[in-house]
C-alpha atoms as a printed R data frame, in Angstrom:
    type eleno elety resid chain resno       x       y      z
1   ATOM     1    CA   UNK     A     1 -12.941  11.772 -6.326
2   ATOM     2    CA   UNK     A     2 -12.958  11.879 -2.577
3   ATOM     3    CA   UNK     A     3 -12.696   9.264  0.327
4   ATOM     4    CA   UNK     A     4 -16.012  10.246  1.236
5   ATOM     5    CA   UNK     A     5 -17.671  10.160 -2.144
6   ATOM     6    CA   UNK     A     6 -16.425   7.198 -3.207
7   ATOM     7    CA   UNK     A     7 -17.139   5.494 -0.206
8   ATOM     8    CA   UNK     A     8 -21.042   7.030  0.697
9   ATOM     9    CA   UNK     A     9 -22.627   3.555 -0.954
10  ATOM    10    CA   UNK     A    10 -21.559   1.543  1.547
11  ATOM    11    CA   UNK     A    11 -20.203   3.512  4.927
12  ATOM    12    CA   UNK     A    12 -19.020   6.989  6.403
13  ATOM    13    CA   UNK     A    13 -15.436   7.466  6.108
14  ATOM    14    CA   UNK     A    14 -13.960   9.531  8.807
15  ATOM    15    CA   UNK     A    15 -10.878  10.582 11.112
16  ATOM    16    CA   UNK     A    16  -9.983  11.613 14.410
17  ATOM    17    CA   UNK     A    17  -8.414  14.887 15.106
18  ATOM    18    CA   UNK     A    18  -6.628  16.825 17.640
19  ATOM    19    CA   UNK     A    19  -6.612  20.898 18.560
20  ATOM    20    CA   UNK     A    20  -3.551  20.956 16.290
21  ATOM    21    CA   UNK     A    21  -5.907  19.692 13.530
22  ATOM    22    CA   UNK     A    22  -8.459  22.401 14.238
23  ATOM    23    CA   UNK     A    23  -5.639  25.296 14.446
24  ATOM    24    CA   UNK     A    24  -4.433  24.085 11.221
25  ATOM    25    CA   UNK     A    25  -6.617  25.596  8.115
26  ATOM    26    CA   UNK     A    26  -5.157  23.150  5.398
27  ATOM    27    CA   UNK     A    27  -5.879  20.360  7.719
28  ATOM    28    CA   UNK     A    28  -9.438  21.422  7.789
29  ATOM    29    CA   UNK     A    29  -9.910  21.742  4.538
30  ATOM    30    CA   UNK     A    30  -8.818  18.245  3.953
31  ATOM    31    CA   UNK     A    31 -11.574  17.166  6.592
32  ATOM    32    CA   UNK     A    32 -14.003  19.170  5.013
33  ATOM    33    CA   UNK     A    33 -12.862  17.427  1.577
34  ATOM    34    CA   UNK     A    34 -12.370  14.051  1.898
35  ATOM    35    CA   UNK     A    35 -14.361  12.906  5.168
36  ATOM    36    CA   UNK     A    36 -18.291  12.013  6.592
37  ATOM    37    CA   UNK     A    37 -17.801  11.958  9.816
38  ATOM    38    CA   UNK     A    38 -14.353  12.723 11.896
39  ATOM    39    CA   UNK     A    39 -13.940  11.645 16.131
40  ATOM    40    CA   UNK     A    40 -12.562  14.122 18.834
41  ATOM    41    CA   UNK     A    41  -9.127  12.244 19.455
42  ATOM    42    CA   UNK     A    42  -8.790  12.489 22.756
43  ATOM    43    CA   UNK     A    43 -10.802  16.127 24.223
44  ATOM    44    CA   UNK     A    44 -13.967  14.329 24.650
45  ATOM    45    CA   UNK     A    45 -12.185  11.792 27.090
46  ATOM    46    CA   UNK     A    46 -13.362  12.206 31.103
47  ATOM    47    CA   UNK     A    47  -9.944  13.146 31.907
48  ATOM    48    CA   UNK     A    48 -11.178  16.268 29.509
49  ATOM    49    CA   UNK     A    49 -14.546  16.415 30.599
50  ATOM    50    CA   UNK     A    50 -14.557  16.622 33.849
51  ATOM    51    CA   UNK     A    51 -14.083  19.610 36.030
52  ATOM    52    CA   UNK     A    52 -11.031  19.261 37.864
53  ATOM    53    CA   UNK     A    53 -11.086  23.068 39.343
54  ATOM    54    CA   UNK     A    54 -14.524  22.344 41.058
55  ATOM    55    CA   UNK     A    55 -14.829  18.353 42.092
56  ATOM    56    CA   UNK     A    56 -11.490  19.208 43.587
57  ATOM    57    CA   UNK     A    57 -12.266  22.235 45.145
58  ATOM    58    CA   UNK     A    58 -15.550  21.245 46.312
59  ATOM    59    CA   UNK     A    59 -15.609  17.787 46.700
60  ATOM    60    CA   UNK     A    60 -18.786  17.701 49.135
61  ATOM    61    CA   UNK     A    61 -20.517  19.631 46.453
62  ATOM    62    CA   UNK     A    62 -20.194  17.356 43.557
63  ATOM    63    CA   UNK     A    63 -19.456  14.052 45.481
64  ATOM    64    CA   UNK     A    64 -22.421  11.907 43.579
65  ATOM    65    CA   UNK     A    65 -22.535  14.559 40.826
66  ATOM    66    CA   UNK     A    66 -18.995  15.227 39.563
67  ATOM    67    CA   UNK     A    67 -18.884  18.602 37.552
68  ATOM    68    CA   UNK     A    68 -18.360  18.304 33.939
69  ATOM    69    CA   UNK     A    69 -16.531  21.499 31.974
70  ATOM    70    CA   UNK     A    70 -17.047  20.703 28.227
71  ATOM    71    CA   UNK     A    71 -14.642  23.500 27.155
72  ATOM    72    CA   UNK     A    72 -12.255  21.171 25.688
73  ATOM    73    CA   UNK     A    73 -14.954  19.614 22.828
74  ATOM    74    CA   UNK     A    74 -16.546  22.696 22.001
75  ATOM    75    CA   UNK     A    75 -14.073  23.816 19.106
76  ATOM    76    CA   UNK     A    76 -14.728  20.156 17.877
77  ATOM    77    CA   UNK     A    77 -18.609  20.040 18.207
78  ATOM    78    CA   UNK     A    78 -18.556  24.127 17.150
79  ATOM    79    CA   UNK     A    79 -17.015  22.918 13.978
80  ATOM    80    CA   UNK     A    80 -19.222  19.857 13.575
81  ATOM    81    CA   UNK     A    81 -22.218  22.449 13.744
82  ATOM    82    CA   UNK     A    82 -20.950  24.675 11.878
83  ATOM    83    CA   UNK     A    83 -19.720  22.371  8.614
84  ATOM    84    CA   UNK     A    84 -22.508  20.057  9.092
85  ATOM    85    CA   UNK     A    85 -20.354  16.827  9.546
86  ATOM    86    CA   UNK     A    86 -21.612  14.426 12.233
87  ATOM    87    CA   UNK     A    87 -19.223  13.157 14.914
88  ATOM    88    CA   UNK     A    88 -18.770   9.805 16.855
89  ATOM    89    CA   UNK     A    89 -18.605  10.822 20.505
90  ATOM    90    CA   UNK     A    90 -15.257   8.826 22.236
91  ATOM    91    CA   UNK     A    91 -15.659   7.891 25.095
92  ATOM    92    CA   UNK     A    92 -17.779   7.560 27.930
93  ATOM    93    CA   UNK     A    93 -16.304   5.023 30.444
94  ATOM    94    CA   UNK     A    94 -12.389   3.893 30.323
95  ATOM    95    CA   UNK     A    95 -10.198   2.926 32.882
96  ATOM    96    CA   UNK     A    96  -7.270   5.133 30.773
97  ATOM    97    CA   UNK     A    97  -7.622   9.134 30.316
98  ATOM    98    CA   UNK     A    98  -9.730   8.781 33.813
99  ATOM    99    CA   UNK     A    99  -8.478  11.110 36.750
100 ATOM   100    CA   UNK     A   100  -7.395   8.253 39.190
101 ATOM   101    CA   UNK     A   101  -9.287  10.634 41.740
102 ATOM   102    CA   UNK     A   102 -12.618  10.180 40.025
103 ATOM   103    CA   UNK     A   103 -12.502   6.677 42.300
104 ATOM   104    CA   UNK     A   104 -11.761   7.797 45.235
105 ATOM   105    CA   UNK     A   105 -14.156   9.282 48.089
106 ATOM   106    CA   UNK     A   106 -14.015  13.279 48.197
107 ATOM   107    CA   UNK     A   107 -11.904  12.775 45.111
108 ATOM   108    CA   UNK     A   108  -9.016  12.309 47.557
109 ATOM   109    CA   UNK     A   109  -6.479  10.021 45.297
110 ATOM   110    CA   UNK     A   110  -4.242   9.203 48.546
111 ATOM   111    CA   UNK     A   111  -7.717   8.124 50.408
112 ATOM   112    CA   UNK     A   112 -10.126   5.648 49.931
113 ATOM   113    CA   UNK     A   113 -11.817   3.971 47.003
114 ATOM   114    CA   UNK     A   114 -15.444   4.856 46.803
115 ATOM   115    CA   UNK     A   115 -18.154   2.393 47.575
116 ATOM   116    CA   UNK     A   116 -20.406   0.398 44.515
117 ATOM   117    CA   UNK     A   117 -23.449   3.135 45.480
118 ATOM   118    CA   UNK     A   118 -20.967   6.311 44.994
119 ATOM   119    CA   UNK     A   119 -19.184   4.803 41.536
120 ATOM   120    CA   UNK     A   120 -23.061   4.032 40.541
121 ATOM   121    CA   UNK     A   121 -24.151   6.950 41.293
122 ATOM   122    CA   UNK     A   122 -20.843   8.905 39.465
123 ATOM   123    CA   UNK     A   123 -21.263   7.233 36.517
124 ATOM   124    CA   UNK     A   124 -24.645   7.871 35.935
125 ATOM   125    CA   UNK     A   125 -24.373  11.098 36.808
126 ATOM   126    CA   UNK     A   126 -21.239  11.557 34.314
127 ATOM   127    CA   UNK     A   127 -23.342  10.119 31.652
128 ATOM   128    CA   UNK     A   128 -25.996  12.035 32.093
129 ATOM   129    CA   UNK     A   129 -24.274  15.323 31.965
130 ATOM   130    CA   UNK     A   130 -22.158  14.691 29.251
131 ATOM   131    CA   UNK     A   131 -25.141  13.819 27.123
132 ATOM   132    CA   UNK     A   132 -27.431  16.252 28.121
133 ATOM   133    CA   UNK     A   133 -24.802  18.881 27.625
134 ATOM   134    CA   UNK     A   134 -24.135  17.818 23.767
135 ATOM   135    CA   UNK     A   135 -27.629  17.333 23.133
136 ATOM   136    CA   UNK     A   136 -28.996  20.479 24.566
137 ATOM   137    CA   UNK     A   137 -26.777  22.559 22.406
138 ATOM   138    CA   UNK     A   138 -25.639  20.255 19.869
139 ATOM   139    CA   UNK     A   139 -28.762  18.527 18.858
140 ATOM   140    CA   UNK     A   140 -27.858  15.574 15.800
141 ATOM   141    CA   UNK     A   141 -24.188  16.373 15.929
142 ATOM   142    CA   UNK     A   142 -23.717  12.877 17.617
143 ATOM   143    CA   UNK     A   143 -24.831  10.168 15.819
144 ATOM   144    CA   UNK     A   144 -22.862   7.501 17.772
145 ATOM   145    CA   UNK     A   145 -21.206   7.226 21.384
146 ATOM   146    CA   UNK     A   146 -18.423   5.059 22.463
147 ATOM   147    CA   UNK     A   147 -20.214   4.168 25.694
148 ATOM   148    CA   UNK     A   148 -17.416   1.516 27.153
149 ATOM   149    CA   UNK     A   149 -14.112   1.271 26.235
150 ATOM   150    CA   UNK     A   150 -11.157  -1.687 26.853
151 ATOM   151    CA   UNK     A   151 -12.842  -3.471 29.082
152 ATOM   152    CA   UNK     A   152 -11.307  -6.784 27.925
153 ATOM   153    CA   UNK     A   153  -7.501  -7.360 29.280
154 ATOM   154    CA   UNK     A   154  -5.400 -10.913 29.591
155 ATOM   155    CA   UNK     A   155  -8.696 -13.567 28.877
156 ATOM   156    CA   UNK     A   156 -11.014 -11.421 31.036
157 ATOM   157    CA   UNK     A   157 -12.666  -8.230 31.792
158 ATOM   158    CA   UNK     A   158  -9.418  -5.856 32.716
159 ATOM   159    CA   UNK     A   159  -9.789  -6.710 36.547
160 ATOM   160    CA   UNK     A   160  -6.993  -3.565 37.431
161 ATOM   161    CA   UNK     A   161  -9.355  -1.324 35.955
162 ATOM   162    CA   UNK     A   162 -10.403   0.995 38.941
163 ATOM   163    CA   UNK     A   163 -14.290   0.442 37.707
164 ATOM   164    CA   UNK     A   164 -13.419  -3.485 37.810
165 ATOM   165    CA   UNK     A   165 -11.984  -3.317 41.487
166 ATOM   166    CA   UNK     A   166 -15.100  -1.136 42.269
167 ATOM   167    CA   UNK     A   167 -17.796  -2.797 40.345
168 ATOM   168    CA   UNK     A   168 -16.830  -5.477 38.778
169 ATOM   169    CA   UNK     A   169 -17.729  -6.073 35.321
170 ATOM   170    CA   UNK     A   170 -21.470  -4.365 36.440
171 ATOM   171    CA   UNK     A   171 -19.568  -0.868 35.880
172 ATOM   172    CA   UNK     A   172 -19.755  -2.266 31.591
173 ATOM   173    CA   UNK     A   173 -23.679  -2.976 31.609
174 ATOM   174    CA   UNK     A   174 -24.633  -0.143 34.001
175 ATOM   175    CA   UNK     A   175 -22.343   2.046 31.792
176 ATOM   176    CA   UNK     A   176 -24.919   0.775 28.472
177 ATOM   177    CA   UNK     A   177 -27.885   1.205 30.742
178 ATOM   178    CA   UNK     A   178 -27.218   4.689 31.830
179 ATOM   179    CA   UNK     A   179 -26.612   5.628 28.250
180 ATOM   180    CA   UNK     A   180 -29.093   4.079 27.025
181 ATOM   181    CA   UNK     A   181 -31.579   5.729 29.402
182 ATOM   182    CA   UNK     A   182 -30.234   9.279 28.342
183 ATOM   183    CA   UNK     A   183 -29.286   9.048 24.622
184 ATOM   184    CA   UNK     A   184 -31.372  11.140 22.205
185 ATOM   185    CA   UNK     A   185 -33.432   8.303 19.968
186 ATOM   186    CA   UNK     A   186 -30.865   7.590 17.106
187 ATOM   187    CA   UNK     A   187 -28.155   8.250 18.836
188 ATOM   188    CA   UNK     A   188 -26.375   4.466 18.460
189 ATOM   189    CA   UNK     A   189 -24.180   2.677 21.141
190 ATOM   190    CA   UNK     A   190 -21.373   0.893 20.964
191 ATOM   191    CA   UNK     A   191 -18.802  -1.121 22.404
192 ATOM   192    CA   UNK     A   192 -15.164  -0.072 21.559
193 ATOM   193    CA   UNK     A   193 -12.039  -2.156 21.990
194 ATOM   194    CA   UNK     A   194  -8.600  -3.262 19.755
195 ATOM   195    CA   UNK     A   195  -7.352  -6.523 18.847
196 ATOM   196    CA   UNK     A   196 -10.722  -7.423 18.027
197 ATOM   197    CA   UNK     A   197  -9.888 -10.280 15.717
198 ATOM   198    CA   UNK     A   198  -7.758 -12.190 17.885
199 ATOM   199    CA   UNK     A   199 -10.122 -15.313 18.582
200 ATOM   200    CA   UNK     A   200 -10.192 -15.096 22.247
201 ATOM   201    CA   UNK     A   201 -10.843 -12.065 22.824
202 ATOM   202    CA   UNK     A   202 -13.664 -11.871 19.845
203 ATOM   203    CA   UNK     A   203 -15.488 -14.662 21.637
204 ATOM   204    CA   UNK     A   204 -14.761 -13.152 25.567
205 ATOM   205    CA   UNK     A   205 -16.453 -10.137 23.880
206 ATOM   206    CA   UNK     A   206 -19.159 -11.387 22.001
207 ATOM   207    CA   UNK     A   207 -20.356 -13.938 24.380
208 ATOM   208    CA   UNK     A   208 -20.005 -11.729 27.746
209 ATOM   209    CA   UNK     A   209 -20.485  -8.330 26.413
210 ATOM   210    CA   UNK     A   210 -22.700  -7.822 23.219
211 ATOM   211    CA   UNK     A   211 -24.946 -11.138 23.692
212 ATOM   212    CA   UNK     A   212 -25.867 -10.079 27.339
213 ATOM   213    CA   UNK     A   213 -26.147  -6.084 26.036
214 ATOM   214    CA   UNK     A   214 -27.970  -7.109 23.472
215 ATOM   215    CA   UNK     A   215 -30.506  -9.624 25.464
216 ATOM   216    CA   UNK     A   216 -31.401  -6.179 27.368
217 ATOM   217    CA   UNK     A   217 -31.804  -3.663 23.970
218 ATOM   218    CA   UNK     A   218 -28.867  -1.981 25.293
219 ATOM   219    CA   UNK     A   219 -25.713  -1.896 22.394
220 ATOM   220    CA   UNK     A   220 -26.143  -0.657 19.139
221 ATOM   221    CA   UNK     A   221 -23.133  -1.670 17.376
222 ATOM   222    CA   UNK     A   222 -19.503  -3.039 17.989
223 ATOM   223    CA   UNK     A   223 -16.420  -0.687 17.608
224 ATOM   224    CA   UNK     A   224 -13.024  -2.182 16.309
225 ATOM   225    CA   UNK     A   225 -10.465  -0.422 16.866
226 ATOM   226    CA   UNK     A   226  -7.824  -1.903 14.323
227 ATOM   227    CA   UNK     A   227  -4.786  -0.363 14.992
228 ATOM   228    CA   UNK     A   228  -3.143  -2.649 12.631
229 ATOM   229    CA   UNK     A   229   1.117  -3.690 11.696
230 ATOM   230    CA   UNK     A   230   1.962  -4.401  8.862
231 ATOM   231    CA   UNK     A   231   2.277  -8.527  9.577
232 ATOM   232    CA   UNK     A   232  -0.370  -8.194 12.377
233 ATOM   233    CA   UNK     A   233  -3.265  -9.474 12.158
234 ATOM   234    CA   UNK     A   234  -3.599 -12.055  9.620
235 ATOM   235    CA   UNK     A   235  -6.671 -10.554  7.148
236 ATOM   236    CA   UNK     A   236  -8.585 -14.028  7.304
237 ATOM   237    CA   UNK     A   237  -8.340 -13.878 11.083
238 ATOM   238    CA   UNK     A   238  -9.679  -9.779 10.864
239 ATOM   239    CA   UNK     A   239 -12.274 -11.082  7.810
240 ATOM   240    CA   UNK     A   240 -13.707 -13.695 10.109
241 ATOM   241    CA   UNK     A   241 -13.619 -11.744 12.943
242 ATOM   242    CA   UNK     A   242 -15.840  -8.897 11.224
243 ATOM   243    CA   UNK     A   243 -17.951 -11.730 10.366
244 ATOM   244    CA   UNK     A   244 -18.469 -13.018 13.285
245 ATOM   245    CA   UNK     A   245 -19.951  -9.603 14.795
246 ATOM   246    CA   UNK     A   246 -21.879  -8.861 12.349
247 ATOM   247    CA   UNK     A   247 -23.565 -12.338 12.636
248 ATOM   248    CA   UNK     A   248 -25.034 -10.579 15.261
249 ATOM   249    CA   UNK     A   249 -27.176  -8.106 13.973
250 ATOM   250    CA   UNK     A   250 -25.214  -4.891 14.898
251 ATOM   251    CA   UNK     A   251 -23.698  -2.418 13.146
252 ATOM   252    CA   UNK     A   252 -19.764  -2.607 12.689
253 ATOM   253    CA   UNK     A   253 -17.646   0.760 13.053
254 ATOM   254    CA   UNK     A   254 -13.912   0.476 12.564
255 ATOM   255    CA   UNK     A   255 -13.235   2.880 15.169
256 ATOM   256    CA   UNK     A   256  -9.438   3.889 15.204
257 ATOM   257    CA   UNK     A   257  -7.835   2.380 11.697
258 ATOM   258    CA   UNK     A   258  -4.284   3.002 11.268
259 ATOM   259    CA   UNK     A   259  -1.167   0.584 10.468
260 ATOM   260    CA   UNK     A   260   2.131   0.571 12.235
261 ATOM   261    CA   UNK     A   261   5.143   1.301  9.969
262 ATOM   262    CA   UNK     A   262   7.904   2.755 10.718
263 ATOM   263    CA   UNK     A   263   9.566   2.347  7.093
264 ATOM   264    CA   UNK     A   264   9.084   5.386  4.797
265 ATOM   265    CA   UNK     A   265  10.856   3.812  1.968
266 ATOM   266    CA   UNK     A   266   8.840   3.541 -1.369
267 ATOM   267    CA   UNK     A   267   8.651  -0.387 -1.488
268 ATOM   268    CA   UNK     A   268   7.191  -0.374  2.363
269 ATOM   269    CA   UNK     A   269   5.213   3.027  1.507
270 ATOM   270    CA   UNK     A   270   3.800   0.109 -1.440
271 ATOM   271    CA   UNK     A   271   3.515  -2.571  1.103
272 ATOM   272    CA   UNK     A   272   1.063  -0.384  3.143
273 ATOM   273    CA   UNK     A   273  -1.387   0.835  0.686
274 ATOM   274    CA   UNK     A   274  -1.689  -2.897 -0.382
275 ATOM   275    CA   UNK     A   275  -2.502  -4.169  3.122
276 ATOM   276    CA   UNK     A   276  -4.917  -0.853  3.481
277 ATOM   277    CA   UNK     A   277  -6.230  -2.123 -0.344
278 ATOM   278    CA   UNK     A   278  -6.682  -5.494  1.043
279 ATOM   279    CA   UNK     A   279  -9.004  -4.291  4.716
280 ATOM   280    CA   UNK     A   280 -10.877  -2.527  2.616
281 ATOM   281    CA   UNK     A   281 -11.505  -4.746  0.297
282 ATOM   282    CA   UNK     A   282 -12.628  -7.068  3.167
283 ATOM   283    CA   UNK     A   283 -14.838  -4.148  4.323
284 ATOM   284    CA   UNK     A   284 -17.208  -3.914  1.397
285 ATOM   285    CA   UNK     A   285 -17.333  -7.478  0.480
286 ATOM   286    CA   UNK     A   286 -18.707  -8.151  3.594
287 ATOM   287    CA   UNK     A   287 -20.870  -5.106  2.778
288 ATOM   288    CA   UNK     A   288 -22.478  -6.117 -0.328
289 ATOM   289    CA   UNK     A   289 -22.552  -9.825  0.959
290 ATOM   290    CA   UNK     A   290 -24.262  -8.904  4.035
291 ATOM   291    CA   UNK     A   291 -22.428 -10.253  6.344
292 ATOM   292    CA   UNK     A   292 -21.073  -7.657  8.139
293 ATOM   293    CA   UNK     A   293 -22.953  -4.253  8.238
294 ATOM   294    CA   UNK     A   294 -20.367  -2.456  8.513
295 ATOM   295    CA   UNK     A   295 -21.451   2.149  8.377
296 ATOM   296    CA   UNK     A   296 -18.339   3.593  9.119
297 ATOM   297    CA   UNK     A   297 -14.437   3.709  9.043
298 ATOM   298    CA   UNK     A   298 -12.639   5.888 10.937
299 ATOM   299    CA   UNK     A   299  -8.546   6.511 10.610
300 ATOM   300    CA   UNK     A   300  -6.860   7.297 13.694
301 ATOM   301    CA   UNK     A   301  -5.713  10.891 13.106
302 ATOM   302    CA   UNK     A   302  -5.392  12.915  9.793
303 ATOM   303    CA   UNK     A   303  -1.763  12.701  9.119
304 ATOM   304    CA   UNK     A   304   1.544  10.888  9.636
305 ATOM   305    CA   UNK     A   305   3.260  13.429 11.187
306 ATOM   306    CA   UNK     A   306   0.469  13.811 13.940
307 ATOM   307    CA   UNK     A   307  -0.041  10.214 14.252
308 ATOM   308    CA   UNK     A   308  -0.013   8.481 17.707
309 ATOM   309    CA   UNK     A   309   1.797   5.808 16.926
310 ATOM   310    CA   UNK     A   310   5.320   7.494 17.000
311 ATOM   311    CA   UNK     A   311   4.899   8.019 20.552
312 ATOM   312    CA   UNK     A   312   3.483   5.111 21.109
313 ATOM   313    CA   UNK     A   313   5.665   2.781 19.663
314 ATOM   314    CA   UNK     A   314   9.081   5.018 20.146
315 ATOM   315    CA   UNK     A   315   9.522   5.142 16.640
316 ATOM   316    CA   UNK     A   316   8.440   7.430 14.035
317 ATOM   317    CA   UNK     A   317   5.427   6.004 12.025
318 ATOM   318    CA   UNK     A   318   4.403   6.078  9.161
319 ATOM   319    CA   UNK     A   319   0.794   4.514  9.072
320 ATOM   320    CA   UNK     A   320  -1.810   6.680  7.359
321 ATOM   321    CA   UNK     A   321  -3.220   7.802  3.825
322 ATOM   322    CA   UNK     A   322  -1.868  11.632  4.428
323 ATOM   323    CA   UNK     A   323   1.539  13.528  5.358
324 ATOM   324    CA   UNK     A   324   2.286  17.005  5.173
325 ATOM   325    CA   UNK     A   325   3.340  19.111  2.272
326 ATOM   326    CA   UNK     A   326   6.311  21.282  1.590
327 ATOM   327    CA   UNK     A   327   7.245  23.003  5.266
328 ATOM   328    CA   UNK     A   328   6.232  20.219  7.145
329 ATOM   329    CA   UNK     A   329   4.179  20.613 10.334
330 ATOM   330    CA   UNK     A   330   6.039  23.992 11.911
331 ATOM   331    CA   UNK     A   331   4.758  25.456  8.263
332 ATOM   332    CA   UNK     A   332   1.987  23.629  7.463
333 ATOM   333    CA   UNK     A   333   0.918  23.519  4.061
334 ATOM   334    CA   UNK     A   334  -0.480  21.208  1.374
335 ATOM   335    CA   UNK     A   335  -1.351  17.949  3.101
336 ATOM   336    CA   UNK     A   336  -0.197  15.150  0.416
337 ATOM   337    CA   UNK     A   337  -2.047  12.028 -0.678
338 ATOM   338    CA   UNK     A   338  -0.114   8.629 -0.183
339 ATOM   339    CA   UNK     A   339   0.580   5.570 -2.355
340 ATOM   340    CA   UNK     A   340  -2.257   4.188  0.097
341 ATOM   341    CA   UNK     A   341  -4.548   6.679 -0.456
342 ATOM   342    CA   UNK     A   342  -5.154   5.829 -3.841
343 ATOM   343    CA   UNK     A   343  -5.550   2.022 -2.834
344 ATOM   344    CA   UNK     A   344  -7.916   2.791 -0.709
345 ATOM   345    CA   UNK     A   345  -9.787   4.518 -3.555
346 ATOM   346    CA   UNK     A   346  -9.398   1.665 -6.209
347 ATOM   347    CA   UNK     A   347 -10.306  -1.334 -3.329
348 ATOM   348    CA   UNK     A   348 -14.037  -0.519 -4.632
349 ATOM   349    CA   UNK     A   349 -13.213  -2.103 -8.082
């Protein structure tokens, strides 16, 4: 039995991957095998997107319509297409994996900050592109989008964000409207950020972002992120958290699902697929109690050994339900199931 199998009652189960993950046959065959859905990790970013060559080049060309070059997420929406497994797009606006000369007039990063009417005008124009691009050619491969990302920092909207010193926290509901104005029908939107169960930042989010987005038909669902540690955060805290936005009538994705641990020893290897047992047994309770609707899980990369996390945290990590086989990853092989993968499977009872 499969991740995907057992889960398709009550949500998609997916992952994000990388180019490596592509190149890798084995590593596609565990998609293929044991996933619904799967995220571009980070080639579908702007910073990807966007055509440095020609804004740069020809920055009174594409001044209000920066040039996208979508050869980055091809391979990932080729292989989408081609396997028939739909994709959550990731991400439309962030204030990280942005070119820092994006904000600035002629694209000039030692110049000046573009006006509100340029950013406005940018963004759209971004938006647009990007969309009409994946569903010209892609049509149905996208079932979701990411539209704003981390806009939440220290009790506020992230205010040295280069879209907050710009526009403010407009740049967030123009970002929703734009998408929304552009987005095939189906195609849901959502909000996307991580320590979504800490309490102030839940509330900052749901009563300044998704209440006002949703006042105006414009968000479709709330990402969490949950990039998790092992003692971090308390599961009542993430329970009533998930609770709490799904009160509202979206849908709930968990977005980027991993767990911090840099202890490969059996008894913490243990430790991990019981705290992964535990989520999702939070997950589908809330499910089949209707209190969250909760129609998709996605895990942060494919494998430990490609994980994040190590570089992220400056220690190797072991956070996942997958590591590689015999040869490791300069020989890729077998990818192996973990302790946790197997909790995962058994947290449907």
């Amino acid at each position: 039995m499969s991740l995907k199998k057992t889960y398709e009652p009550y949500f998609k189960i997916g992952a994000a991957i990388s180019g490596w993950n592509l190149k890798t046959p084995s590593h596609m065959e565990l998609v293929k095998e044991e996933f619904s859905t799967f995220t571009a990790e980070n080639d579908m970013k702007p910073m990807f997107f966007l055509d440095w060559e020609a804004n740069l080049a020809h920055p009174e060309r594409y001044d209000k319509e920066p040039a996208i070059n979508p050869g980055k997420a091809v391979p990932f929406l080729e292989f989408a297409k081609e396997k028939g497994i739909p994709m959550r797009g990731h991400t439309l606006a962030w204030h990280n994996q942005t070119p820092k000369w994006f904000f600035y007039r002629n694209y000039d990063a030692e110049g000046e900050l573009a006006d509100r009417e340029l950013m406005l005008a940018r963004l759209e124009h971004y938006i647009h592109s990007v969309l009409d691009y994946v569903q010209t050619n892609y049509p149905g491969v996208i079932y979701a989008w990411d539209v704003v990302n981390e806009a939440v920092d220290e009790g506020d909207f992230r205010q040295r964000s280069l879209w907050y010193k710009i526009l403010g926290k407009e740049y967030v509901f123009k970002a929703f409207e734009f998408a929304r104005k552009y987005a095939a029908p189906g195609v849901a939107l959502f909000y996307n950020d991580y320590e979504t169960a800490q309490a102030w930042k839940r509330d900052f989010i749901i009563e300044e972002i998704l209440k006002p987005l949703m006042e105006k038909g414009l968000v479709d669902g709330m990402g969490m992120q949950s990039h998790l540690l092992m003692d971090h955060p308390n599961m009542e805290d993430y329970r009533t958290a998930l609770e709490m936005y799904g009160a509202l009538g979206l849908e709930i994705h968990i977005t980027e699902l991993d767990m911090h641990n840099a202890d490969p020893s059996r008894e913490s290897m243990h430790r991990l697929a019981e705290r992964y047992q535990e989520l999702f047994r939070i997950l589908i309770d809330a499910k089949k109690k209707g209190l969250a609707n909760v129609t998709s899980v996605t895990f942060w990369d494919l494998l430990d050994e490609t994980s994040w996390l190590s570089g992220f945290r400056r220690e190797r990590s072991y956070p996942l339900l997958f590591q590689e086989g015999p040869g490791g990853r300069e020989n890729p092989g077998r990818c192996e199931r973990k302790e946790a993968y197997y909790s995962v499977l058994k947290a449907v009872g």
